[in-house]
Backbone as CSV, one residue per row, in Angstrom:
resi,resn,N_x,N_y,N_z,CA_x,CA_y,CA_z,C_x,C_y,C_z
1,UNK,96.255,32.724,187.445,96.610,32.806,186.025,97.512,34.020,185.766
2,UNK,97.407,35.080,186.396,97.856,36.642,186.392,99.257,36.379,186.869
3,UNK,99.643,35.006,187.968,100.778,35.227,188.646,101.427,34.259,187.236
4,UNK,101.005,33.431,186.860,101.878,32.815,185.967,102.042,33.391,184.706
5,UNK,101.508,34.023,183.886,101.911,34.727,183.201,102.813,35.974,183.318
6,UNK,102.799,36.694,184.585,104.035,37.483,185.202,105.550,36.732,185.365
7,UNK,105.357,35.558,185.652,106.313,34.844,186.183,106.752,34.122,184.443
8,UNK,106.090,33.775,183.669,106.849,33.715,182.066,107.253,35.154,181.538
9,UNK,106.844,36.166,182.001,107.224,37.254,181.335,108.287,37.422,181.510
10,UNK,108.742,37.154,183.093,109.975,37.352,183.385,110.765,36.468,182.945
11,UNK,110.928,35.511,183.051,111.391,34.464,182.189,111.831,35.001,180.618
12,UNK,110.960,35.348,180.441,111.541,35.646,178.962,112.051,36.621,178.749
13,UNK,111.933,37.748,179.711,112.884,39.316,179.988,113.953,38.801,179.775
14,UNK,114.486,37.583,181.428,115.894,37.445,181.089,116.319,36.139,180.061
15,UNK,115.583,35.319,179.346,116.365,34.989,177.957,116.799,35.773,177.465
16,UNK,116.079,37.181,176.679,116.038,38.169,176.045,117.292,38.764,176.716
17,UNK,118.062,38.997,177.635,118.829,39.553,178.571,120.118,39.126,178.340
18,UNK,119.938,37.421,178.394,120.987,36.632,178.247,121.517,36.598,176.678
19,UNK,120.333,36.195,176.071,120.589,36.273,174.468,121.188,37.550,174.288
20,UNK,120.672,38.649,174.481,121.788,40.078,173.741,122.759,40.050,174.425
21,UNK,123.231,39.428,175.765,124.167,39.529,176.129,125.556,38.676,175.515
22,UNK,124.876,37.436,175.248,125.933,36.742,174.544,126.302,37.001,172.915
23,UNK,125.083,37.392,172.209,125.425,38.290,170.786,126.191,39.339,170.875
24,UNK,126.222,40.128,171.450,126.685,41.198,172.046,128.413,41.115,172.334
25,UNK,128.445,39.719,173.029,129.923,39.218,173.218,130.969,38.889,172.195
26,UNK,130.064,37.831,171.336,130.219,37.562,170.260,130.835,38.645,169.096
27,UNK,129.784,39.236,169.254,129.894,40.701,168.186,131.157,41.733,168.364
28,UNK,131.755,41.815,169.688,132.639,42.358,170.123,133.949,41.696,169.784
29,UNK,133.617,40.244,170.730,135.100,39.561,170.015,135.321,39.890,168.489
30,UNK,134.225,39.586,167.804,134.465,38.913,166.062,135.366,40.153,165.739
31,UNK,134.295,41.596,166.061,134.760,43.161,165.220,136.307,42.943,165.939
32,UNK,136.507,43.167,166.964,137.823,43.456,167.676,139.325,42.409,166.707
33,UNK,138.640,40.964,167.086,140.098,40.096,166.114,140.413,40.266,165.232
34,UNK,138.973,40.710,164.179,139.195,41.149,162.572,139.921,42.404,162.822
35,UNK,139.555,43.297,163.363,140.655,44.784,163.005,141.879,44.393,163.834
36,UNK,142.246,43.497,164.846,143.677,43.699,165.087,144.249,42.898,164.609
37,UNK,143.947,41.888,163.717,144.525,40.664,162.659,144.672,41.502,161.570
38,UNK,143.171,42.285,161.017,143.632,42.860,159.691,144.807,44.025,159.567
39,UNK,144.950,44.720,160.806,145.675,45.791,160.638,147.091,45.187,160.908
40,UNK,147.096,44.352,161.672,148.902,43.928,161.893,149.537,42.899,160.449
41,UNK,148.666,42.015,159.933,148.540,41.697,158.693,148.910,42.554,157.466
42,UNK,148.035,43.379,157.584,148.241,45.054,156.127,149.422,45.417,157.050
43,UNK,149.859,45.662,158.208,151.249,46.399,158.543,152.428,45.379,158.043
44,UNK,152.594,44.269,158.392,153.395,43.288,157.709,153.312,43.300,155.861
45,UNK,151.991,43.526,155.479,152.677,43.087,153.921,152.984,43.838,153.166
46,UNK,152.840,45.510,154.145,153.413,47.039,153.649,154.589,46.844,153.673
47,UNK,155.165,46.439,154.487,156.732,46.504,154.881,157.067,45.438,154.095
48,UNK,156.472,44.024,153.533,157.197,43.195,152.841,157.118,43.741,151.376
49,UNK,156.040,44.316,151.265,156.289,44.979,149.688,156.616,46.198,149.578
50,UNK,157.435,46.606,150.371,157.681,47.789,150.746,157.328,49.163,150.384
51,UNK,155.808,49.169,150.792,154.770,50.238,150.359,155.108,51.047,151.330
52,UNK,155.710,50.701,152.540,156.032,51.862,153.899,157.942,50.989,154.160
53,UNK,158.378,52.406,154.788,160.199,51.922,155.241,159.506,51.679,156.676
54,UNK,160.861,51.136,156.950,160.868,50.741,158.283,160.729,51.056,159.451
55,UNK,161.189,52.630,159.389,161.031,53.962,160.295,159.125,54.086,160.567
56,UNK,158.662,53.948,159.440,156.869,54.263,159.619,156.633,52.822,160.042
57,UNK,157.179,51.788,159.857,156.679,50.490,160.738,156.655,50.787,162.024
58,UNK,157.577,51.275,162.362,158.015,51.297,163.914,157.322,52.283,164.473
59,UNK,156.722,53.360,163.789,156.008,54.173,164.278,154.899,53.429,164.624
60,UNK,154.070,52.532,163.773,153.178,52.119,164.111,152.729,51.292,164.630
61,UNK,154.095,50.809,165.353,153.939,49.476,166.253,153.323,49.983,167.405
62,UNK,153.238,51.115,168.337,152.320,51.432,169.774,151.350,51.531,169.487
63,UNK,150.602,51.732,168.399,149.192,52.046,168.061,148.552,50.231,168.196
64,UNK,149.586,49.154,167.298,149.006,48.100,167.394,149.352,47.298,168.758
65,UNK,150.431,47.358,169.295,150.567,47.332,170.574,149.268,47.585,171.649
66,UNK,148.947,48.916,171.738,147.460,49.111,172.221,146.255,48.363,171.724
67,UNK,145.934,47.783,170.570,144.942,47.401,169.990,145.162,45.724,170.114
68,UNK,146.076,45.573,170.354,146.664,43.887,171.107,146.615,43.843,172.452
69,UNK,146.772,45.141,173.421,146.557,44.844,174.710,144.878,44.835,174.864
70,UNK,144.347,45.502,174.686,142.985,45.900,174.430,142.063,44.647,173.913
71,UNK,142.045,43.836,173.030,141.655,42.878,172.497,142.487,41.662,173.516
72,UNK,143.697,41.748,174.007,143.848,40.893,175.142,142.886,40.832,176.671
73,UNK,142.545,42.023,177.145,141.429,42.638,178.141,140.205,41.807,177.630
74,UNK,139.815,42.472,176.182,138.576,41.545,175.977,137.888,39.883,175.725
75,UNK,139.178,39.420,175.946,139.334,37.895,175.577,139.186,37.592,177.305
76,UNK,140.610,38.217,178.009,140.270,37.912,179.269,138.991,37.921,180.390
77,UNK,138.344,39.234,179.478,137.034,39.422,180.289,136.143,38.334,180.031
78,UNK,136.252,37.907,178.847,135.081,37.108,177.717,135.367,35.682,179.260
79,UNK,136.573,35.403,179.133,136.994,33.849,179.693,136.144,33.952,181.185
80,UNK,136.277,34.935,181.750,135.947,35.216,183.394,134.571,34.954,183.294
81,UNK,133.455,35.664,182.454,132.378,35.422,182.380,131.570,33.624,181.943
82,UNK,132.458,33.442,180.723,132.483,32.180,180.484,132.392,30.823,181.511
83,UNK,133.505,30.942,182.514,133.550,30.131,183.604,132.332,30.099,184.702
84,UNK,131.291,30.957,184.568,130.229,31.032,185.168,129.232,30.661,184.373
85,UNK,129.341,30.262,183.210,128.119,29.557,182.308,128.219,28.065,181.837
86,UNK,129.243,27.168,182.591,128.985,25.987,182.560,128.466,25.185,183.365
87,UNK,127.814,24.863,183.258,126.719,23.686,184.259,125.786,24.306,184.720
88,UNK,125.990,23.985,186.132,124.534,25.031,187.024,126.107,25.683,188.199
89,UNK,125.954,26.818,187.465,127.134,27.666,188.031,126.639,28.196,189.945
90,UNK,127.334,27.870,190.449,126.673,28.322,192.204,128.165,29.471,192.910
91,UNK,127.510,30.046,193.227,128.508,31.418,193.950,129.090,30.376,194.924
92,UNK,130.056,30.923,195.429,130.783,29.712,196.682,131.025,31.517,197.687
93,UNK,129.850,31.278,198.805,130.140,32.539,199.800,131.066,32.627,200.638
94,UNK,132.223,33.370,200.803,132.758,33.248,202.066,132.743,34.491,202.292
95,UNK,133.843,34.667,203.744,133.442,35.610,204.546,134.737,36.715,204.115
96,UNK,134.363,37.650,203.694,135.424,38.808,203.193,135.646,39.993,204.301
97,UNK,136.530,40.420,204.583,137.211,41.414,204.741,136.996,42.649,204.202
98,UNK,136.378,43.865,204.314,136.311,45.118,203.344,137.289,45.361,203.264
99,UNK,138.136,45.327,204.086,139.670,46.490,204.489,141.086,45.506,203.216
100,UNK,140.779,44.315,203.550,141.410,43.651,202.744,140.835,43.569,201.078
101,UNK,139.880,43.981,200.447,139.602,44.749,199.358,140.179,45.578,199.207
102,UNK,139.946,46.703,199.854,140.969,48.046,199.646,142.445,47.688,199.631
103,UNK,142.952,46.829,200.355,144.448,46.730,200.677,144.439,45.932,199.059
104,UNK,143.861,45.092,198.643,144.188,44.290,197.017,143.818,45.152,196.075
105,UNK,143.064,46.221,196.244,142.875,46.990,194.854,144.390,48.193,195.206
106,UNK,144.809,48.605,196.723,145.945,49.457,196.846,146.809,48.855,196.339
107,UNK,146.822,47.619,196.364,148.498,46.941,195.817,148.540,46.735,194.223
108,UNK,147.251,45.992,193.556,147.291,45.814,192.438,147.728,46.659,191.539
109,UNK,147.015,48.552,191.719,146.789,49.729,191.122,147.895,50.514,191.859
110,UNK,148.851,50.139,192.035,149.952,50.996,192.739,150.489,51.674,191.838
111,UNK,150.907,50.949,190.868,151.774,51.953,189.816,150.854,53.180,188.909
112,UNK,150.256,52.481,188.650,148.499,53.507,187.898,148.765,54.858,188.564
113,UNK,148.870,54.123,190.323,147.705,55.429,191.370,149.389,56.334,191.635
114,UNK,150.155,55.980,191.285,151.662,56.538,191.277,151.908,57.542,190.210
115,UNK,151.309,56.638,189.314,151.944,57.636,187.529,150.683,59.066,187.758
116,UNK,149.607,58.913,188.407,148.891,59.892,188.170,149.021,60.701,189.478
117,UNK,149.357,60.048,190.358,149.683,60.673,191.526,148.489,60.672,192.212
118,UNK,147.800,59.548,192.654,146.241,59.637,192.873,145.860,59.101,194.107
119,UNK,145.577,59.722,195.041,145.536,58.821,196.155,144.244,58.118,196.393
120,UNK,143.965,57.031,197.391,143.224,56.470,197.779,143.191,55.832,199.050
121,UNK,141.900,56.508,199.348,141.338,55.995,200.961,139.950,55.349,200.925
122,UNK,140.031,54.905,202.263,138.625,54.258,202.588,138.106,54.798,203.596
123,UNK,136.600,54.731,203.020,135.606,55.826,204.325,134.911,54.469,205.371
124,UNK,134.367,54.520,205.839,133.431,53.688,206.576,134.292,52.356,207.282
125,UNK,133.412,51.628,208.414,134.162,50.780,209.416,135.025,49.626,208.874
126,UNK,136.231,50.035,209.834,137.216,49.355,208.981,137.687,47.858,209.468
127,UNK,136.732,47.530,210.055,136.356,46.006,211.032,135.390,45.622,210.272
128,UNK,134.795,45.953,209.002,133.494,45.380,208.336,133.542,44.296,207.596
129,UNK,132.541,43.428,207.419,132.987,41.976,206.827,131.596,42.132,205.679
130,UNK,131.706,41.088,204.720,130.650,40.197,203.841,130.479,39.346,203.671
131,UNK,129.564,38.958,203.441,129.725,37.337,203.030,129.213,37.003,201.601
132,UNK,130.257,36.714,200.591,129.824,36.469,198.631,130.176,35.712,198.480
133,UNK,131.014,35.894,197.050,131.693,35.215,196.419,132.885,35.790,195.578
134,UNK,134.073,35.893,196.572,135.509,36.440,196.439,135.314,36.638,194.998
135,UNK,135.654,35.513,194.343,135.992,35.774,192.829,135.421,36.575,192.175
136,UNK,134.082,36.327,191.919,133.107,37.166,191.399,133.517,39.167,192.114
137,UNK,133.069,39.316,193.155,133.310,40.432,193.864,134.775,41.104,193.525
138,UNK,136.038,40.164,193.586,136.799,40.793,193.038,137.195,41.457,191.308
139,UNK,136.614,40.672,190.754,136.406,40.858,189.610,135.710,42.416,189.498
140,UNK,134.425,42.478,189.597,133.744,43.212,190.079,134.364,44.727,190.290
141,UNK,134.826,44.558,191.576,135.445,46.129,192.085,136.775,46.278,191.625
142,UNK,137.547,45.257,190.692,138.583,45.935,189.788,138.256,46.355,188.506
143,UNK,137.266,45.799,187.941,136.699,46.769,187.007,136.503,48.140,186.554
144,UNK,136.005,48.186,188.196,134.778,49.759,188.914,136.217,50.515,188.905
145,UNK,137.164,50.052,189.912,138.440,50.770,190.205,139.165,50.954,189.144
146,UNK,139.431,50.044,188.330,140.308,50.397,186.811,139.506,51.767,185.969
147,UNK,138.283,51.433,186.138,137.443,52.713,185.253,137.612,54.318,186.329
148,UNK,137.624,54.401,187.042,138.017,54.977,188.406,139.499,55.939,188.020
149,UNK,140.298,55.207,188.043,141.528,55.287,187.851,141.560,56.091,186.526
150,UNK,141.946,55.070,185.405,141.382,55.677,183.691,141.048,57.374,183.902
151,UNK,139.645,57.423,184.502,138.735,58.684,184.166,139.532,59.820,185.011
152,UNK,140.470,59.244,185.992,140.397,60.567,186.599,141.835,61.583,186.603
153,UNK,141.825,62.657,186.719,143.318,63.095,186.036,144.435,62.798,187.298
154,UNK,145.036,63.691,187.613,145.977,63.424,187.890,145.728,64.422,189.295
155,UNK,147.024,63.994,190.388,146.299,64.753,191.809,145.074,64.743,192.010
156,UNK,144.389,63.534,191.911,142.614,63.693,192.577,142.942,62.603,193.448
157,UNK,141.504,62.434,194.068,141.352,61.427,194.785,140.864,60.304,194.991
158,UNK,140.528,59.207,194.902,139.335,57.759,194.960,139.220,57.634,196.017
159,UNK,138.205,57.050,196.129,137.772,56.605,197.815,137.050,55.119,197.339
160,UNK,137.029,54.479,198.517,136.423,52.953,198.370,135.454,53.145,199.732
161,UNK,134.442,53.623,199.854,133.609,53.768,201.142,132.560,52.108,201.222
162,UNK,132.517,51.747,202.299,131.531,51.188,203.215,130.062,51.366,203.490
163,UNK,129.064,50.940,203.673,128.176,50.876,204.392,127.074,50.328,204.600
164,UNK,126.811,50.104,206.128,125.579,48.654,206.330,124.857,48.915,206.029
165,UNK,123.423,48.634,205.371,122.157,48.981,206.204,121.349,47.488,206.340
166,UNK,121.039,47.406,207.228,120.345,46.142,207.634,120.909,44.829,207.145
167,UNK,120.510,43.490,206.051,121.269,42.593,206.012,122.066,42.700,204.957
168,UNK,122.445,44.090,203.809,123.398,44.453,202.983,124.542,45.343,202.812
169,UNK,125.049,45.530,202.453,126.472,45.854,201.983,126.672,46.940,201.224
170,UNK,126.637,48.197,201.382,127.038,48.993,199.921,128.096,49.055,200.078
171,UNK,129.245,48.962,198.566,130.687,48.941,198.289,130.544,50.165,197.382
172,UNK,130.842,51.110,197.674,131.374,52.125,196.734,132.517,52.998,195.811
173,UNK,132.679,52.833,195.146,133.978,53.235,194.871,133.559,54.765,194.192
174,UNK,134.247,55.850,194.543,133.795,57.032,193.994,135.118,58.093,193.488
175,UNK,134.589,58.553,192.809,136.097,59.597,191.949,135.302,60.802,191.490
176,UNK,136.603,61.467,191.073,136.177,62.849,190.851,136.773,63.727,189.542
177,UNK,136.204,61.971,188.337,137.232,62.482,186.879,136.019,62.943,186.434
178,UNK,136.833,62.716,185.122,135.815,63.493,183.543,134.200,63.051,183.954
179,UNK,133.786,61.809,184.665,133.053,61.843,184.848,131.969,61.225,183.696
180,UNK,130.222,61.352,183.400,129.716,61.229,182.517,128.533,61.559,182.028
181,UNK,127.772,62.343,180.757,126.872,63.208,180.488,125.858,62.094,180.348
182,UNK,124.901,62.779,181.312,123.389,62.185,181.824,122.693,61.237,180.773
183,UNK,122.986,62.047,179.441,122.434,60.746,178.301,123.349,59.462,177.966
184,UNK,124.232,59.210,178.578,124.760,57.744,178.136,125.115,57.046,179.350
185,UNK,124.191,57.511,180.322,124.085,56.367,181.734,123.232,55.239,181.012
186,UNK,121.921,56.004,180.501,121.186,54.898,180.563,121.569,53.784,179.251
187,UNK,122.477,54.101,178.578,122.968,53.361,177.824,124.696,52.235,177.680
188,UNK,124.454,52.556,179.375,126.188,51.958,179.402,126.317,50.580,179.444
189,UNK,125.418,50.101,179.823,125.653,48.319,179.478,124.639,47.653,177.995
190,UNK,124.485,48.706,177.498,124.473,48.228,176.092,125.377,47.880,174.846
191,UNK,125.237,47.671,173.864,126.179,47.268,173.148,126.772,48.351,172.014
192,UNK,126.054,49.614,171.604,126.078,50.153,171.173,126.404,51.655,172.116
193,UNK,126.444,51.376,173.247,127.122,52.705,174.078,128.692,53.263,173.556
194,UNK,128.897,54.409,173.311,130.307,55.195,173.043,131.452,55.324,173.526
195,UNK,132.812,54.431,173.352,133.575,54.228,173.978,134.472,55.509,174.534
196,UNK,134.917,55.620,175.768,135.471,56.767,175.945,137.027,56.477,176.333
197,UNK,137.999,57.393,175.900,139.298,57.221,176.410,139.256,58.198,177.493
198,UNK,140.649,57.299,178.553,140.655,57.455,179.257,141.781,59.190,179.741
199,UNK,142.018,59.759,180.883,142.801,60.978,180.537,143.889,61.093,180.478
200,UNK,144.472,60.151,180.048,145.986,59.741,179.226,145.837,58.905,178.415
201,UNK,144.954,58.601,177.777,144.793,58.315,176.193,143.977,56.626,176.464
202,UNK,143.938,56.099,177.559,143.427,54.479,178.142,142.453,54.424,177.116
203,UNK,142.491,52.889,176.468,141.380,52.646,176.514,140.215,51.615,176.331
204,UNK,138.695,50.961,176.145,138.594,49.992,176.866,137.067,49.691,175.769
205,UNK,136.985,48.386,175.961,135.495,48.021,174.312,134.478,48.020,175.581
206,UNK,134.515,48.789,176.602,132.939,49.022,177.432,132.374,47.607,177.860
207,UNK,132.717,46.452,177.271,133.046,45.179,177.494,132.697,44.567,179.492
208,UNK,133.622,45.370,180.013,133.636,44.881,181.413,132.688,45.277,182.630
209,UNK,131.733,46.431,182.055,130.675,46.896,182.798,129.829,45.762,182.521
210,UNK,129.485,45.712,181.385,128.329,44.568,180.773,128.529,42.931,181.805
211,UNK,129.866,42.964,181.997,130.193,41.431,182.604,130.069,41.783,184.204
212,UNK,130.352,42.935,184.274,129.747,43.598,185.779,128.431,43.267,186.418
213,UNK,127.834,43.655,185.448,126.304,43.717,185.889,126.102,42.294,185.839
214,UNK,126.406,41.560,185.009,126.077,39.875,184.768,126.332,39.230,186.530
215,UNK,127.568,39.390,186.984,128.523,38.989,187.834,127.323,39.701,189.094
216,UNK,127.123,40.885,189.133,126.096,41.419,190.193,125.035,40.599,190.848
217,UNK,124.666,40.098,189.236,122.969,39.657,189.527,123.197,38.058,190.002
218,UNK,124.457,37.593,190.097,124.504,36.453,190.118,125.095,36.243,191.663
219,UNK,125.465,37.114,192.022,125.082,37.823,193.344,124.392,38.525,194.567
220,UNK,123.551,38.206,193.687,121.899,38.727,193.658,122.031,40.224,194.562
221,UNK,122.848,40.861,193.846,122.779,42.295,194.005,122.679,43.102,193.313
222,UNK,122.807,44.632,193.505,122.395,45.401,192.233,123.779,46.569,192.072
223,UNK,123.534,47.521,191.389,124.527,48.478,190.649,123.751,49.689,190.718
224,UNK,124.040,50.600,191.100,123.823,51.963,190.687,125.040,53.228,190.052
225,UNK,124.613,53.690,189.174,125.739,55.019,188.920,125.717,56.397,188.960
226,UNK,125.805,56.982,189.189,125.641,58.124,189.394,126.941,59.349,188.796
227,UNK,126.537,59.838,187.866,127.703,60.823,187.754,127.193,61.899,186.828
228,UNK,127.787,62.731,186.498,127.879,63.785,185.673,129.624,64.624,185.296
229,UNK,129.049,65.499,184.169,130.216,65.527,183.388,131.249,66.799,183.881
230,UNK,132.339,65.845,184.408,133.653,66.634,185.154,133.465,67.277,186.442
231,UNK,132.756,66.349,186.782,132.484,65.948,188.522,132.597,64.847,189.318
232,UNK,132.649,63.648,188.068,133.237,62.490,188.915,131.971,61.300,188.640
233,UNK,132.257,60.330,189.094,131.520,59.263,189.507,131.514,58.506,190.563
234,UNK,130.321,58.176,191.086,130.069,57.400,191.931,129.227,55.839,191.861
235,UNK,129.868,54.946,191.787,129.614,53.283,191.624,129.245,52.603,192.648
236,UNK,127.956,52.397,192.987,127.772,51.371,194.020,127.577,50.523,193.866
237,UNK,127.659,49.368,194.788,127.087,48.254,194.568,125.942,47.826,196.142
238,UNK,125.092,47.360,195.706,124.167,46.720,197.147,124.621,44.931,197.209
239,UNK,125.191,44.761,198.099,125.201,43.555,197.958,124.509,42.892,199.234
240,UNK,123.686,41.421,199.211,123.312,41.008,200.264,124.555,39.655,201.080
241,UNK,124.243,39.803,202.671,125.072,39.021,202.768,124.756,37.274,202.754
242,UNK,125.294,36.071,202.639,124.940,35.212,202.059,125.670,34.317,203.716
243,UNK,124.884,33.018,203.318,124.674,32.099,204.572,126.406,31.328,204.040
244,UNK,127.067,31.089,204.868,128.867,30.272,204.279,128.319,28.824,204.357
């Protein structure tokens, strides 16, 4: 009787899990379209009734520019997650490459890791394999790496380290930016956590950690973080390896 009532509890942990997660989504899209509809809207009918000249339009086109790329990120993230909640969604495992991770996050983030001048290496064996689900996983460690990037100034370093232990995987990605103060770890995949810009002004609706962790568990792996403030962070992931 003790095991089945443990086993509904859990059950209803993750409804409860799923449900704030998708309110949560919801709640993000709705706030986000309304302020970048309402504000490009009020910027258009200033200029048609010409409450502002044209010179202050134009000023304020990078501000909405940002708030259109930004709300583009969050639509895109929304869709990625989405595609894993129709039907009976199944990981498709194949066999990955670590080294070829690093080589797709070096190419993707080239210009980023250029403008800041940021280099990046990889620690651990560089013959190492996994076995997941590409999509998901990539998703995943461009996230980790985009936030990576963002936080850290300029002349530092990232690393993407390796390592086995028995039948799992840690993927780490670690940096050495602004970093983050001990009270809003435990609040980062909530919905109400404090958005931070990045150290050239980046910035992001906290949105893609939340779809992180979703994407993890469906991987049946886990997340750890570790950081503190203007020392950096460190992102792992445990992943197990899976039968192809």
């Amino acid at each position: 009787m003790d095991d089945r009532i443990k086993e509904l509890q859990i059950k209803i942990e993750k409804l409860e899990s799923e449900i704030n997660f998708k309110n949560g989504l919801i709640s993000i899209l709705s706030h986000d379209s309304k302020e970048l509809f309402g504000n490009f809207i009020w910027l258009i009918e200033a200029l048609e009734e010409k409450t502002i000249n044209e010179k202050d339009f134009f000023k304020l086109l990078p501000q909405v520019k940002s708030d259109a790329r930004k709300n583009l990120q969050t639509v895109q993230d929304s869709t990625s997650w989405l595609k894993t909640q129709y039907g009976e969604f199944k990981i498709k495992p194949v066999k990955i490459r670590v080294m070829d991770l690093f080589h797709h996050l070096e190419e993707k983030y080239a210009a980023k890791l250029k403008e800041k001048n940021i280099k990046f290496y990889f620690k651990g064996d560089q013959n190492a394999f996994l076995t997941t689900d590409q999509l998901l996983l990539e998703y995943v460690l461009d996230k980790i790496f985009n936030n990576a990037v963002k936080y850290s100034f300029s002349d530092q370093d990232i690393y993407l380290q390796s390592v086995k232990e028995g039948d799992q995987m840690i993927l780490s990605v670690i940096d050495f930016g602004t970093g983050m103060n001990e009270k809003y770890l435990s609040a980062i995949y909530t919905y109400d956590n404090p958005i931070f810009q990045g150290t050239v002004g980046e910035k992001g609706v906290g949105l893609s950690l939340k779809i992180v962790k979703n994407f993890i568990s469906l991987m049946c792996g886990n997340i750890d973080i570790i950081s503190s403030e203007s020392n950096g962070t460190t992102v792992s992931l445990f992943l197990p390896n899976f039968s192809e």
